[in-house]
C-alpha positions in Angstrom: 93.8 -0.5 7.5 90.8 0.1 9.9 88.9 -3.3 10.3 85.6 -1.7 8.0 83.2 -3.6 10.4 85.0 -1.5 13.5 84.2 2.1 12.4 80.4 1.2 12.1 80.5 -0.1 16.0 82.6 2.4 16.7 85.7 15.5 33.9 89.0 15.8 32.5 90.8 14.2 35.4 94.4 15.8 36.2 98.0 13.8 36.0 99.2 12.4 39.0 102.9 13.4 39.1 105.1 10.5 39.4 106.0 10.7 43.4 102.9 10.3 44.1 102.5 7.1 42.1 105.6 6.0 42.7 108.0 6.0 46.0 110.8 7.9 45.1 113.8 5.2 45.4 111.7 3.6 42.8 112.0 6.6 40.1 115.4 8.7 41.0 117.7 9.9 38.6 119.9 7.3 38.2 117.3 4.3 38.5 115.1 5.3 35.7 113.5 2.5 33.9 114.8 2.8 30.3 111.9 2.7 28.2 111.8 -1.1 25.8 108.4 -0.5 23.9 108.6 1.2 20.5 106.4 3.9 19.2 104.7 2.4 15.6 102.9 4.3 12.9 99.6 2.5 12.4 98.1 4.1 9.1 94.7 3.1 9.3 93.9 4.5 12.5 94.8 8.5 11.8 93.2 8.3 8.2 96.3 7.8 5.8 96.6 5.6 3.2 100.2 4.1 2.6 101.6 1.4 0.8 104.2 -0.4 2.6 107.1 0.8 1.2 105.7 4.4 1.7 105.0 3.4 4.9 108.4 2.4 6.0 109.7 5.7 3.9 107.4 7.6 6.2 108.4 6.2 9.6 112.1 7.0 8.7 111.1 10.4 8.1 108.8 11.0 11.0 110.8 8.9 13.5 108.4 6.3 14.4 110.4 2.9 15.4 108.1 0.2 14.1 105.6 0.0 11.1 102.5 -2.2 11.1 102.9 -5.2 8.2 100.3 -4.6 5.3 99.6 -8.3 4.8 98.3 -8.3 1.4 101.7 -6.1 0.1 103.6 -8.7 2.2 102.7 -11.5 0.3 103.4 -10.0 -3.0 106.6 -8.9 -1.8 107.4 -12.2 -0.8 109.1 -13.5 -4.1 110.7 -10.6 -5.0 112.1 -7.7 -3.3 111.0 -8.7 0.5 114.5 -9.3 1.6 115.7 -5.3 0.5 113.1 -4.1 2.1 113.5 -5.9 5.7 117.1 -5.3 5.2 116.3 -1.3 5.1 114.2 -1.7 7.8 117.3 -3.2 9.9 119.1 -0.7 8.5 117.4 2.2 10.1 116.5 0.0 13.2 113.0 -0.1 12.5 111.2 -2.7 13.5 107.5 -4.7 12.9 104.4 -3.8 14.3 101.6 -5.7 14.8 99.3 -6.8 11.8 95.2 -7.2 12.1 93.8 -10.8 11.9 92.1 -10.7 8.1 89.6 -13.4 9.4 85.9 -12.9 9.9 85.4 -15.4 13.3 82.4 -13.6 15.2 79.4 -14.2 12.3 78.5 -17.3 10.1 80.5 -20.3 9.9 80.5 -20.0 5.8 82.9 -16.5 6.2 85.2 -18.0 8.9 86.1 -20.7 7.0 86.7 -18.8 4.0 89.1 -16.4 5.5 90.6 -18.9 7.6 91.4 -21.0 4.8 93.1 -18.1 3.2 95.0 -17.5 6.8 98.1 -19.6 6.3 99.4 -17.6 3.3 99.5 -14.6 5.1 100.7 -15.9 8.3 103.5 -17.4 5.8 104.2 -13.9 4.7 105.0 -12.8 7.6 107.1 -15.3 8.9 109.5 -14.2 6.0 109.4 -11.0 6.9 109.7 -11.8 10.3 106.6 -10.3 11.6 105.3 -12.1 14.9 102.1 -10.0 15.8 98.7 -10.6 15.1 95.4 -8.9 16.4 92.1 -8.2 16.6 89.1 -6.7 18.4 86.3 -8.7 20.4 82.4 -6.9 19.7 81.0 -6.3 23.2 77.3 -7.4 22.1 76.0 -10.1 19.8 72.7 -9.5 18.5 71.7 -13.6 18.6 74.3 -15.4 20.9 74.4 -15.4 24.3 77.4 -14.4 26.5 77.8 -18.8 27.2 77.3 -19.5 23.5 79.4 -16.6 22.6 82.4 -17.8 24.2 82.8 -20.8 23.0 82.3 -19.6 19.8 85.2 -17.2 20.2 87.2 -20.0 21.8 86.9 -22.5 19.5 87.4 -20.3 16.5 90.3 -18.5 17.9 91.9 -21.3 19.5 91.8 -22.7 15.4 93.2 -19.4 14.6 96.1 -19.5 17.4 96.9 -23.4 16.1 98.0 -21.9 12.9 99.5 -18.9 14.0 101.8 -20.8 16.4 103.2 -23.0 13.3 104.5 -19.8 11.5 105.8 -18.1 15.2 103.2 -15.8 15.7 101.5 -14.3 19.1 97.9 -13.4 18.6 96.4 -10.8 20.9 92.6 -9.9 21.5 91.6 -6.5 22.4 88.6 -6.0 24.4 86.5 -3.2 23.7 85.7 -1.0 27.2 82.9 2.0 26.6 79.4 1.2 28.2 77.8 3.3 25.4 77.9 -0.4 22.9 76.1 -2.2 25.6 72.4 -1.3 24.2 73.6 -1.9 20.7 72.8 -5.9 20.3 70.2 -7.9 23.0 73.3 -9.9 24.4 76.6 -8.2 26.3 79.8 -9.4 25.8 83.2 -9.0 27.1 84.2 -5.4 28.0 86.8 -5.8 30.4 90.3 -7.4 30.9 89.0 -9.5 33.4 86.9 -11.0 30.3 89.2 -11.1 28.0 91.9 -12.8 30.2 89.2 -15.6 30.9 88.8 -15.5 27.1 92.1 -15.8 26.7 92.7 -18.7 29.8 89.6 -20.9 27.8 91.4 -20.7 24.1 94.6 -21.9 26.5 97.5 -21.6 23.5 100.2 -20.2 24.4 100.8 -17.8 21.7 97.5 -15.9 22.7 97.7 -12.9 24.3 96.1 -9.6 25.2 96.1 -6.1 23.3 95.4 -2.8 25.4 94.3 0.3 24.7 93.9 3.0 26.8 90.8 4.1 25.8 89.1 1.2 26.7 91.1 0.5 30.1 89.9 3.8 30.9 85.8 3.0 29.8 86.4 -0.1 31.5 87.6 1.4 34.8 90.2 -0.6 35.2 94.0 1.1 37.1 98.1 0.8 36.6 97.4 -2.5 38.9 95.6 -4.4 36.6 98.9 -3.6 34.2 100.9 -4.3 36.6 99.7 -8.0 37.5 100.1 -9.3 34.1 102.9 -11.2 32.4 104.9 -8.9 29.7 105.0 -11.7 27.4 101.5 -11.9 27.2 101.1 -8.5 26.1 101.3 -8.5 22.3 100.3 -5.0 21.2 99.2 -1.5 22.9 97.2 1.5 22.0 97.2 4.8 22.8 94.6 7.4 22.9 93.0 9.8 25.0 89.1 11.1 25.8 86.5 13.6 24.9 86.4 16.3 27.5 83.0 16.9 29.1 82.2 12.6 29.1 82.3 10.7 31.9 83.8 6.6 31.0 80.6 5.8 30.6 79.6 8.8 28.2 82.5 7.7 25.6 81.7 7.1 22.4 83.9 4.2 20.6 84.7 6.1 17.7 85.4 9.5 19.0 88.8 9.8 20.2 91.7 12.3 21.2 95.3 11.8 20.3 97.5 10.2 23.2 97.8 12.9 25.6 95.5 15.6 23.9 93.2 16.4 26.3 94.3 14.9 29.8 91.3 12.7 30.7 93.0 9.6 30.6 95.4 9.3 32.7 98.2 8.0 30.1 101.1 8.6 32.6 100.1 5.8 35.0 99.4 3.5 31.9 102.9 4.4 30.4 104.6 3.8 33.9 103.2 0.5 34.3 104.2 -0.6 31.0 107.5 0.5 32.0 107.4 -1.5 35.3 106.1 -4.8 33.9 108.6 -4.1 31.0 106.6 -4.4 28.1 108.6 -4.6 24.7 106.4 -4.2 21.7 105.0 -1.7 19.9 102.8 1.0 20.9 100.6 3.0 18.1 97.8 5.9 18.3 94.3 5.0 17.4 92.7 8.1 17.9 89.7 7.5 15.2 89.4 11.2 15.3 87.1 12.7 12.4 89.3 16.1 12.5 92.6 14.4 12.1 90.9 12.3 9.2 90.7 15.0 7.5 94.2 16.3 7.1 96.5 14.8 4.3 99.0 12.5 5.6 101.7 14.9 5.6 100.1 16.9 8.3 98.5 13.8 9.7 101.8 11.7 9.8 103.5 15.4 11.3 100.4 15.6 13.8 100.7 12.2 15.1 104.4 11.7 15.2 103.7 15.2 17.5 101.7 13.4 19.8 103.4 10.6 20.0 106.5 12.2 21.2 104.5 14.4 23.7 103.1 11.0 25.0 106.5 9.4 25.5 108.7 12.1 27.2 105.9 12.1 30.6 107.8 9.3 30.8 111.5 10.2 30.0 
């Protein structure tokens, strides 16, 4: 489900066609790039509720390849009735998704030590399952700490986090978050970019800790395809799709006001897309529109709208 804490911070541009992002030997017919990443219903982003099983139930009927793990169900499942399930996940080649860190490491030290000592049963349950993402989100401001202090908060705690994970195989990644409209919620700024978060990321210095995108914020953040393009695959442990409010420049955007991937055009998801191609990029790749409208619907017509987008979104590339 949404992170609760997340959905209280929370010039169309045109698509470049491919030869002119790409030389042309590059992207012919017969030297496509065959896509690796798979396309995974989140729940919690579109506003559907789902219990695991249903969730599996529904990606099988929608077509989605991967389904975020529910930890909590996970755990229950894990004495009885876990090993059906993966099996009819293998069955209809679907495969895991990425589930969100359940530990509170950016306030007091009492409530990260609380969830942190509850961390190893989940990470247990999903190493059963065989799960082997983790995530989470980095606030941009901090209404007491400094940037300096801060980070090494965030480094120390995570790199605690990241010890743990690595004994039950999993990759952790840390998503920064890019709109400009956050800055002037807290005194101090924090990280916004992936320039940041990679320094983030370079300070904790495990090696199962890497970086989740999204393309809302690599467009807030102004970042291109390039910065894609100069990182390491494996470091890459989860991505997000989304797109823009028309009528807002990157620094207009609001955090929690979102389009479905490819919606309205002003991202530009095709160069995303292509450079997740080029750096082949393997995991899975989910909408998090947190769009009020879509909210709204029942999760037949939400799973139907989304699974909609999704598909739109993939075939730019195919």
């Amino acid at each position: 489900m949404i992170d609760p804490g997340r959905r209280e911070f929370l010039t169309k541009a045109s698509v470049l066609s491919l030869s002119a992002i790409l030389p042309t030997p590059f992207w012919s017919t017969d030297q496509r790039i065959k896509r690796q990443f798979k396309t995974c219903l989140n729940p919690g982003s579109i506003g559907v509720q789902l219990s695991q099983q249903a969730l599996l139930d529904s990606a099988i009927t929608y077509g989605f390849e991967a389904i975020v793990p529910l930890t909590d169900q996970l755990a229950t499942m894990r004495d009885q009735g876990l090993d059906t399930f993966v099996a009819k996940m293998k069955e209809n080649q679907i495969t895991w998704g990425t589930a969100n860190l359940p530990v509170q490491f950016r306030e007091s030290a009492p409530d990260f030590r609380s969830d942190f000592s509850r961390l190893n049963e989940t990470a247990y349950a999903l190493e059963l399952s065989g799960a082997k993402r983790m995530s989470t989100w980095i606030m941009p401001t901090h209404d007491k700490l400094t940037y300096r202090q801060n980070f090494d908060r965030h480094t120390r705690r995570l790199k605690e986090v990241a010890l743990l994970l690595a004994d039950h195989d999993i990759m952790l990644g840390l998503e920064y978050v890019g709109p400009k409209t956050l800055m002037s919620r807290d005194k101090y700024s924090f990280i916004r970019t992936m320039t940041e978060v990679q320094e983030l990321i370079t300070a904790i210095n495990e090696p199962n800790v890497g970086i989740q995108l999204d393309t809302f914020h690599w467009y807030c953040a102004g970042e291109s395809d390039q910065d894609i393009l100069n990182l390491d695959p494996k470091t890459i442990v989860t991505v997000d799709l989304n797109d823009a409010k028309v009528g807002r420049t990157p620094d207009e955007q609001l955090d929690w006001e979102r389009e479905l991937p490819a919606a309205t055009g002003v991202i530009d998801i095709e160069k995303f897309l292509i450079a997740l191609l080029q750096v082949g990029y393997d995991g899975p790749v989910r909408a998090e529109p947190f769009n009020e409208e879509l909210n709204k619907l029942d999760n037949e017509a939400a799973l139907q709208k989304t699974m909609e987008a999704m598909r739109k979104t993939i075939s730019i590339i195919e």
